[in-house]
C-alpha positions as a printed Julia matrix, in Angstrom:
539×3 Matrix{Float64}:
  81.52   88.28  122.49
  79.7    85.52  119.95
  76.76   88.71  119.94
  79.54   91.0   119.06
  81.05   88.18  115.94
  77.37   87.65  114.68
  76.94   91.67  113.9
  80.43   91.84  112.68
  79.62   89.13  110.0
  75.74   90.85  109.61
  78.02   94.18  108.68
  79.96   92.09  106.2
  77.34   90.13  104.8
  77.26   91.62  101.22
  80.91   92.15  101.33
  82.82   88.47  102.29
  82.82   85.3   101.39
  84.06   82.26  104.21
  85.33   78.64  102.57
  85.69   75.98  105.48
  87.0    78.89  108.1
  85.17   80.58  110.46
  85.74   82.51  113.68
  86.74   81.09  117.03
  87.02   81.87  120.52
  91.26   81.34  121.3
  91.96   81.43  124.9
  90.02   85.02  125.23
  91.36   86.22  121.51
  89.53   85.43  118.18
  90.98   84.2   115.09
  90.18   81.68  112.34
  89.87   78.06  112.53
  89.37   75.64  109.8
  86.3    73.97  109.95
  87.44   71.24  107.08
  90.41   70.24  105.62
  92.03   72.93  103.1
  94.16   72.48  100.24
  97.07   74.59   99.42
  95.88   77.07   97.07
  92.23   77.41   97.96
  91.24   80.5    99.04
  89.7    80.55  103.06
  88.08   84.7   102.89
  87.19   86.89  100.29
  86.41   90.48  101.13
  85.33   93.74   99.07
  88.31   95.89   98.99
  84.87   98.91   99.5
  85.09   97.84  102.86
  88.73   99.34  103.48
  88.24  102.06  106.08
  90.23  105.7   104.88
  89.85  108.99  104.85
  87.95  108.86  101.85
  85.29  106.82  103.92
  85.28  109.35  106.6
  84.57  112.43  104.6
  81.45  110.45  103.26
  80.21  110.3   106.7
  77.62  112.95  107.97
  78.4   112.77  111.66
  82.24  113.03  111.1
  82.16  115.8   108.18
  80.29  118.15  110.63
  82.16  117.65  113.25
  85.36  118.42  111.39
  83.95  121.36  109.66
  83.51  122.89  113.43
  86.76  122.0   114.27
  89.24  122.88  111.51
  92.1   123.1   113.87
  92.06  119.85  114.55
  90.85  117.76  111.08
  91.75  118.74  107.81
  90.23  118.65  104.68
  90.53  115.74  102.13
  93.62  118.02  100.13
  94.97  118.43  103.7
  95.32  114.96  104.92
  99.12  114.31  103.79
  99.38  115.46  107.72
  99.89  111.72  108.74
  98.91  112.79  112.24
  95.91  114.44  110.8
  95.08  111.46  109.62
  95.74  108.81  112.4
  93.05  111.52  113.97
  90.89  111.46  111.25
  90.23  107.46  111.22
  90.27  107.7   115.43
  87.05  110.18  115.02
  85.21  107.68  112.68
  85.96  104.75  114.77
  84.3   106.68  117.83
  81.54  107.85  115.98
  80.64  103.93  114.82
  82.0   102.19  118.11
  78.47  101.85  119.51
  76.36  100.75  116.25
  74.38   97.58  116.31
  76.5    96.73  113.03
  79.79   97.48  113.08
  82.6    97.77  110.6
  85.76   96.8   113.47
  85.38   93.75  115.22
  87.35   93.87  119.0
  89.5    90.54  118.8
  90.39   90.56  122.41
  88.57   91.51  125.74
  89.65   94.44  127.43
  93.21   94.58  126.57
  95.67   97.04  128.98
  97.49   99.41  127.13
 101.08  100.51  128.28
  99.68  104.19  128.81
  97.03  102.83  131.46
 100.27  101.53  133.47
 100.15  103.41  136.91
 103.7   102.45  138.26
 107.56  102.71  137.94
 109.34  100.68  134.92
 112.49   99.78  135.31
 113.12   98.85  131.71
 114.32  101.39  129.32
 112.65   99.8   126.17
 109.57   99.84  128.15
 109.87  103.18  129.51
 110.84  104.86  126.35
 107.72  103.42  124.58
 105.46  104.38  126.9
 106.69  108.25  126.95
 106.23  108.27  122.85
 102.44  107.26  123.27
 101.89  109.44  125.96
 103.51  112.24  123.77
 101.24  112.18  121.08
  98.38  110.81  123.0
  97.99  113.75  125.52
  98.27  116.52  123.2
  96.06  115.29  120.4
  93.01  114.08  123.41
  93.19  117.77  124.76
  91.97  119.02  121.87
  89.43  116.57  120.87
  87.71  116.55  123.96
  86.89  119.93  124.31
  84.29  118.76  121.1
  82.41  117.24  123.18
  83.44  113.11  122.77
  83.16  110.66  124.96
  86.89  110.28  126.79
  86.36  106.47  127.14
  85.19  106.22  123.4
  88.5   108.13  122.49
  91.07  105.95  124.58
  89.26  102.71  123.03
  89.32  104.08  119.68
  93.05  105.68  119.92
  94.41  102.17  120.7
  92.08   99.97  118.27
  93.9   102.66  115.38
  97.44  102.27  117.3
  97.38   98.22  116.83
  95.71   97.67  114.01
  95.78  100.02  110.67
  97.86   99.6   107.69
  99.82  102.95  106.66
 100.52  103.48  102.91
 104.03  103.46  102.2
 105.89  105.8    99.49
 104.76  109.06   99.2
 100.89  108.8   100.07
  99.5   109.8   103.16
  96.47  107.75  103.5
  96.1   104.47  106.47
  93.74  101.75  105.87
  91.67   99.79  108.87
  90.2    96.54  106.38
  88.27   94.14  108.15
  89.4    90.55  108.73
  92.64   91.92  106.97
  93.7    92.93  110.52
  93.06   88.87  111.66
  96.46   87.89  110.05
  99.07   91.21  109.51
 100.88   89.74  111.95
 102.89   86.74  112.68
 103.28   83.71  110.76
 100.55   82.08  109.17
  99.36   79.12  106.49
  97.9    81.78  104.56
  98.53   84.97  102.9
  96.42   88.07  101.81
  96.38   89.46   98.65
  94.24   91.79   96.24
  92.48   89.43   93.35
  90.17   90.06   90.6
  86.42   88.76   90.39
  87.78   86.51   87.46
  90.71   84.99   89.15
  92.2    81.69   88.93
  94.07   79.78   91.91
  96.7    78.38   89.9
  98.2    81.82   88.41
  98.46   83.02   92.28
 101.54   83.42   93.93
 102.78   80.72   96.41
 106.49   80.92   95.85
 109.68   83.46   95.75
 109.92   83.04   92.28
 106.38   83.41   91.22
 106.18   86.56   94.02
 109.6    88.05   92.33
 108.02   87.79   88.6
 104.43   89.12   89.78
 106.59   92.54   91.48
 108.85   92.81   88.68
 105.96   93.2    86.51
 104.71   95.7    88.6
 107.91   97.25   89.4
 107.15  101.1    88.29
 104.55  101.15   91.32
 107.48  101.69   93.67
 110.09  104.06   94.65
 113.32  104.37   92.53
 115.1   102.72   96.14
 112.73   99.85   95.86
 113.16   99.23   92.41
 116.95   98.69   93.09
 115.71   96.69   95.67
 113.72   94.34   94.05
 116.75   94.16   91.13
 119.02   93.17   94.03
 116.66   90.27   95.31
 118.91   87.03   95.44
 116.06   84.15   94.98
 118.56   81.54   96.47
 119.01   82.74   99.44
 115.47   81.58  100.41
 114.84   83.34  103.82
 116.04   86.48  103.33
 114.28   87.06  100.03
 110.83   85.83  101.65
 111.03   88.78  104.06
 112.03   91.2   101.56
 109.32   90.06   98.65
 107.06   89.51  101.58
 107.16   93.81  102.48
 107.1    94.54   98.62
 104.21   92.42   98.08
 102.57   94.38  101.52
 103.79   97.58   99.38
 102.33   96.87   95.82
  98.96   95.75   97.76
  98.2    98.93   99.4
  98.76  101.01   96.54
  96.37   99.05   94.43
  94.14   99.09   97.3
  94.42  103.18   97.1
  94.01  103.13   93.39
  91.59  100.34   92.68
  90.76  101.68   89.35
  89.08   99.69   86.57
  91.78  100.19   83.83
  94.77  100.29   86.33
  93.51   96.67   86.94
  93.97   96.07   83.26
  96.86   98.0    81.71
  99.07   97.73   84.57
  98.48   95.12   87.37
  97.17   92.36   84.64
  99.83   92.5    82.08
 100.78   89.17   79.97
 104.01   87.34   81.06
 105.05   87.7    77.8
 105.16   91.45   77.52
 108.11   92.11   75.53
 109.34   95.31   76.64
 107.61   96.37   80.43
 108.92  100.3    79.68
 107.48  100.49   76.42
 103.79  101.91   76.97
 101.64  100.06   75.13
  98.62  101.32   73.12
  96.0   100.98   75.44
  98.38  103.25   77.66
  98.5   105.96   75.51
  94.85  105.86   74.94
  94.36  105.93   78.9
  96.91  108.98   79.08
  94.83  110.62   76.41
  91.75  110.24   78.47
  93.56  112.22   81.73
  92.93  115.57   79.6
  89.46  115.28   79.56
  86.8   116.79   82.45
  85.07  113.63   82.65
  88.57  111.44   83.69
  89.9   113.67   86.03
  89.24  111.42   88.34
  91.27  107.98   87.19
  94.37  110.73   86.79
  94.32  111.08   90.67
  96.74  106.97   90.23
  99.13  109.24   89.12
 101.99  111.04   91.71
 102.74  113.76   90.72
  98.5   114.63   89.85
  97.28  113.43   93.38
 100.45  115.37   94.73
  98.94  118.6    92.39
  95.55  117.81   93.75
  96.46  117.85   97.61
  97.74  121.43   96.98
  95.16  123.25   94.93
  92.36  125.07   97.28
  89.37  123.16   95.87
  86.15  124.12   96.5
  84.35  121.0    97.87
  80.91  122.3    97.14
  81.19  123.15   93.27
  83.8   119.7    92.75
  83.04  116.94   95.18
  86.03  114.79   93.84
  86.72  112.83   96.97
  83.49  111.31   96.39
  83.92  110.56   92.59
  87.13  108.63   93.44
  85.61  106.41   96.19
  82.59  105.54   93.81
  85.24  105.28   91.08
  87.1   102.73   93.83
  83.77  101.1    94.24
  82.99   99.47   91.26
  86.25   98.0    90.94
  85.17   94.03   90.99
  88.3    93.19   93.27
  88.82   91.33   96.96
  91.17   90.83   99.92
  91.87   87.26   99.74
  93.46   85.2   102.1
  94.74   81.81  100.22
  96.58   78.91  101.91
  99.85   78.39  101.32
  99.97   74.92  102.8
  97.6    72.17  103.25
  95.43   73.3   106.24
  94.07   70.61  108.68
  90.56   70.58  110.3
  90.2    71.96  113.46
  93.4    73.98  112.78
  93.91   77.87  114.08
  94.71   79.34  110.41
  94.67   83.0   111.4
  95.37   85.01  114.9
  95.32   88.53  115.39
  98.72   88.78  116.94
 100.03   85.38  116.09
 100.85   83.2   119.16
 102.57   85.8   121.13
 103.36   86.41  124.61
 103.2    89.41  126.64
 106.75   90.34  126.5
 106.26   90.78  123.15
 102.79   92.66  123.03
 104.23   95.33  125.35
 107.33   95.58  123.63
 106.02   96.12  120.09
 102.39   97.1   120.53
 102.26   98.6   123.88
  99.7    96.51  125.11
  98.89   93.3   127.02
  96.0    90.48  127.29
  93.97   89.73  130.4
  93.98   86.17  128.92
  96.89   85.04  126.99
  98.14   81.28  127.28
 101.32   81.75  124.57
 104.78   81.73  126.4
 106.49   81.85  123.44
 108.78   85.1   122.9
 109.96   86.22  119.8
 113.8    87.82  120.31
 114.67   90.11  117.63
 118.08   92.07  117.24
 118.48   95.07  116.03
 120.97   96.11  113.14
 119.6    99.81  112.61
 123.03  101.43  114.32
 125.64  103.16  112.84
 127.68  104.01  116.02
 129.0   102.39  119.38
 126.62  104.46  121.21
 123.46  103.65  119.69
 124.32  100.18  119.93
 124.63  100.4   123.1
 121.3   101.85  123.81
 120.22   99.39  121.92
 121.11   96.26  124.21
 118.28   95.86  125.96
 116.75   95.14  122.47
 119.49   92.18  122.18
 117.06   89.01  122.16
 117.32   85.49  120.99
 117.54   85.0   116.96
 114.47   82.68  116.6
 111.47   81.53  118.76
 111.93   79.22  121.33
 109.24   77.81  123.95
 111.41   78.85  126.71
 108.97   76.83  129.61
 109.63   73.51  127.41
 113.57   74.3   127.19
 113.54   74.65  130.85
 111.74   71.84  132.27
 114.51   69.48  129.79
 117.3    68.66  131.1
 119.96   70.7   128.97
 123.0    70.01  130.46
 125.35   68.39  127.53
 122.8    69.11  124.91
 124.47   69.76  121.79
 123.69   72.42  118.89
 122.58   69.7   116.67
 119.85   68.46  119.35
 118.71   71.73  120.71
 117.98   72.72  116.89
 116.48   69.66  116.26
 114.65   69.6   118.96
 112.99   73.09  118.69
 113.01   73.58  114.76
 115.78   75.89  114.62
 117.45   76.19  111.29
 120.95   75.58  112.56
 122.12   77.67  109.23
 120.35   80.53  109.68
 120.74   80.62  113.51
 124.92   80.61  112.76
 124.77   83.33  109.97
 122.74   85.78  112.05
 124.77   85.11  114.73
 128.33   85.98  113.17
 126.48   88.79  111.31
 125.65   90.6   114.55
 128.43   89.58  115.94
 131.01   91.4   113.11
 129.12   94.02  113.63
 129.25   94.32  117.02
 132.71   93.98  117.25
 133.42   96.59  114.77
 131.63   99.49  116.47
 133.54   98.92  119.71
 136.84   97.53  117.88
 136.77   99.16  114.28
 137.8    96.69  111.22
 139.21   93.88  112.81
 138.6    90.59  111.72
 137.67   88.24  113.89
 137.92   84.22  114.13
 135.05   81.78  115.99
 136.21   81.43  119.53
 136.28   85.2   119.94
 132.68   85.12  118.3
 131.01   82.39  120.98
 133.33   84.41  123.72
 132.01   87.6   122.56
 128.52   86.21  122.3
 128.56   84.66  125.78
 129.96   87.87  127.15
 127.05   90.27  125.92
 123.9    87.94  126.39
 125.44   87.26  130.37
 125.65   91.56  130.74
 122.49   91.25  129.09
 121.14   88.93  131.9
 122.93   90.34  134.66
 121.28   93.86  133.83
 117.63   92.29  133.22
 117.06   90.35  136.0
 118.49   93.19  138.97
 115.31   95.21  138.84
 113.29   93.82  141.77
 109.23   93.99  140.4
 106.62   94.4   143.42
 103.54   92.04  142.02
 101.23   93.44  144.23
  98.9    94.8   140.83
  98.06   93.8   137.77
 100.87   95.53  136.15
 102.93   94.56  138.56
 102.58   91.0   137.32
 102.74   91.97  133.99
 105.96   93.87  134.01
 107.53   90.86  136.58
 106.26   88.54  133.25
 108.04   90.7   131.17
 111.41   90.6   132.99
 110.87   87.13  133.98
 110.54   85.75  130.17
 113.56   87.81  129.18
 115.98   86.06  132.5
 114.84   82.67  131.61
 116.05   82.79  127.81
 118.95   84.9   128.3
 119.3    82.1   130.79
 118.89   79.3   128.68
 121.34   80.59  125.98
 124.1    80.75  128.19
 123.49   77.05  129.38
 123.45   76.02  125.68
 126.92   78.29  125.07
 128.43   76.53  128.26
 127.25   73.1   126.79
 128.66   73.99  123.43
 132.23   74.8   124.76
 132.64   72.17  127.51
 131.78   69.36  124.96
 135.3    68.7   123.4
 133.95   65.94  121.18
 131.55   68.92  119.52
 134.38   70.31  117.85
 138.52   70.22  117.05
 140.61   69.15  120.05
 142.87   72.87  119.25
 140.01   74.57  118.98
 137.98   73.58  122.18
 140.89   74.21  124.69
 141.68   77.69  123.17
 138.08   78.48  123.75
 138.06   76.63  127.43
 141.51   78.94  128.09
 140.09   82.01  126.88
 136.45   81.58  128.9
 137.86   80.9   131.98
 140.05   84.0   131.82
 137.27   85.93  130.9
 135.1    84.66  133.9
């Protein structure tokens, strides 16, 4: 593995730039550590946005271009690639083609993971079950038909699920997904730092650390994104905190991979750099005019591919790629555009300190149940619950419940070997570092909402809420823990792991609901016996 990290840094010699990080081994998955203390602010990797895998980089590639000329059914041309499937398969054949260089451009962060498809049993759990038909879906059909060119099958699985977990799809209207090295070392989970796209020239102090500063930087950029996120980002409420992190946090991941696409000199300077004190954003200014001007000409054709609706006009025209080779003008034109990937840290960063992870410090609950996948080696018990709002009828709710999880992280080994018993809201929140706020307005949000698919419009007071609650999360339990899991195989083991995390939370919750309404000093005299009266009915 530390042969496999020196050629991956050897590839990216001429490319990055490391200040006080470097990579390090984590319990069988690498990520960054800090090798001296950081200020918030300072930036910890810098990497040349040419190094951004795409289809542009695969039709510059010999091997691939021949092999796709051969097999037309298969890969399309450049014009063809809004196919996003096309395209997932596209980036899968250049990651086979490069898997066994000496120096490569994808670095494997974990030893041999095992993908849901390679599980050889029955699972009992619909999520679970569900997922694993999609992949195989999609999987089957498209490996038929590559193999009969002549690949290597093993070089195909590996290369499928690298692809699966780790590339960043375009949003809007463009079809195009991205694999950027050491970007992929922090898309996911929390982290002290954040990525962003920077100029050569740029200074730490203009870059954006809070809600406010992120709000201002998007709203300056706002006519990058589609008319529904533009009355997004006009909606943004900057005081409630939280809420608006998330949501400037996925505009921010939208503006940055459409200026990685673009990456053209001038777009850097009429559009992304424009003063704070612009007076009218709508009004094009001068040098705008000039630049639309220039879109006429031969010679500019080129920079007009930023624009929609010409990159839309482009994709449908039947070019001839041997008299106008313009996939290869716009990747040198992307080229020579002086910008990075740069991670900054948003907090002061200790020595010694894991800054980045891969996949954050998560379990193997919750690699299977979002990624498919699990680690040989992974020493995180933490599981990350997460309910889902996305249904518009009692039914799909309902197919949803096995997706009903726990509101916030909790280290559900530590909460079990404590003695919880009388434990009050206050302590356990305390305790843990759960925002007591936010853990009581998600919980009556889903709540309402719950109640109105099965009830309709009925309003509904706080006893029936932690009645309700206690009610779903014990079916919940109840349904979770009946499967009985054989651990006689590795997957075995895996899928017992997966069902056993679930029982003890769902376990844990209903101790701390029991605590909360036995404890009549926790709340109004009225209101705890009404609850006590209406739970033991219920049980």
């Amino acid at each position: 593995m530390q042969q496999l990290k020196n050629n991956y840094i050897q590839y990216l010699r001429d490319g990055i730039q490391m200040n006080k990080v470097e990579m390090e081994d984590f319990g069988g998955m690498f990520g960054i550590k800090a090798i001296d203390n950081i200020q918030s602010g300072e930036f910890l990797i810098k990497v040349s946005h040419k190094y951004a895998i795409s289809a542009f980089t695969v039709f510059q590639n010999e091997q691939c271009v021949d092999i796709m000329k051969r097999n037309p059914h298969i890969y399309p041309s450049l014009q063809q690639i809004g196919n996003k499937q096309s395209d997932f398969q596209t980036l899968i054949l250049y990651l086979t083609t490069q898997r066994h260089g000496k120096l490569k451009p994808i670095f494997d962060v974990s030893e041999n993971p095992s993908c849901l498809l390679d599980c050889d049993q029955e699972i009992p759990f619909d999520y679970l079950r569900e997922l694993k038909l999609e992949f195989e879906e999609e999987y089957k059909a498209a490996k038929d038909e590559v193999m009969l060119i002549g690949l290597s099958s093993e070089d195909y699985d590996w290369a499928y699920r690298f692809c699966m977990n780790r590339r960043l799809s375009v949003y809007n209207d463009y079809p195009f997904s991205f694999l950027v090295p050491m970007i992929d070392m922090i898309n996911h989970g929390k982290n002290k730092a954040i990525f962003g796209l920077e100029q050569d020239n740029h200074q730490p102090e203009d870059y954006i650390q809070n809600n406010y500063m992120k709000y201002k930087y998007i709203l300056q950029n706002k006519y990058w994104f589609t008319q529904e996120d533009q009355e997004l980002i006009q909606n943004v409420k900057l005081n409630e905190s939280e809420r608006c992190s998330k949501i400037l946090n996925k505009l921010l991941t939208k503006l940055f991979q459409e200026l990685l696409r673009t990456g053209s000199q001038d777009i850097w300077v009429t559009k992304l750099m424009m003063p704070d004190d612009s007076e009218d954003e709508d009004e094009p200014t001068d040098k705008n005019n000039h630049q639309s001007q220039q879109l006429n000409t031969k010679d500019t054709k080129v920079q007009a591919a930023v624009n929609d609706d010409y990159l839309r006009d482009y994709y449908e025209q039947s070019l001839d790629q041997s008299e106008h080779d313009w996939y290869t003008d716009i990747q040198q034109q992307t080229l020579s555009c002086p910008a990075y990937l740069t991670a900054r840290a948003v907090d002061d960063i200790e020595k010694g300190e894991q800054v980045l992870n891969l996949y954050g410090c998560l379990g193997n609950e919750h690699l299977l149940m979002y990624y498919g996948f699990a680690l040989n080696k992974n020493k995180y018990d933490r599981v990350k619950f997460r309910i889902f709002m996305d249904c518009s009828t009692k039914y799909d709710f309902l197919n949803n419940i096995e997706k009903l999880v726990q509101l916030h992280y909790v280290p559900y080994k530590e909460l079990l070997n404590l003695n919880t018993r009388g434990m009050s809201l206050h302590q356990l929140t305390s305790e843990f570092k759960i925002k007591k706020s936010q853990f009581n307005l998600d919980l009556i949000q889903f709540l309402k909402t719950y109640l109105q698919l099965l009830d309709g419009e009925e309003s509904i007071n706080e006893e029936i809420i932690i009645v309700l609650y206690r009610r779903i999360i014990n079916s919940l339990y109840k349904k979770i823990s009946s499967p009985i899991i054989i651990r006689d195989s590795y997957w075995g083991q895996q899928l017992f792991n997966y069902q056993n995390s679930k029982v003890r939370i769902l376990k844990a919750h209903l101790e701390m609901i029991d605590n909360l309404t036995t404890k009549a000093e926790k709340m109004d005299i009225k209101v705890f016996m009404r609850l006590r009266a209406y739970l033991l009915k219920q049980n």
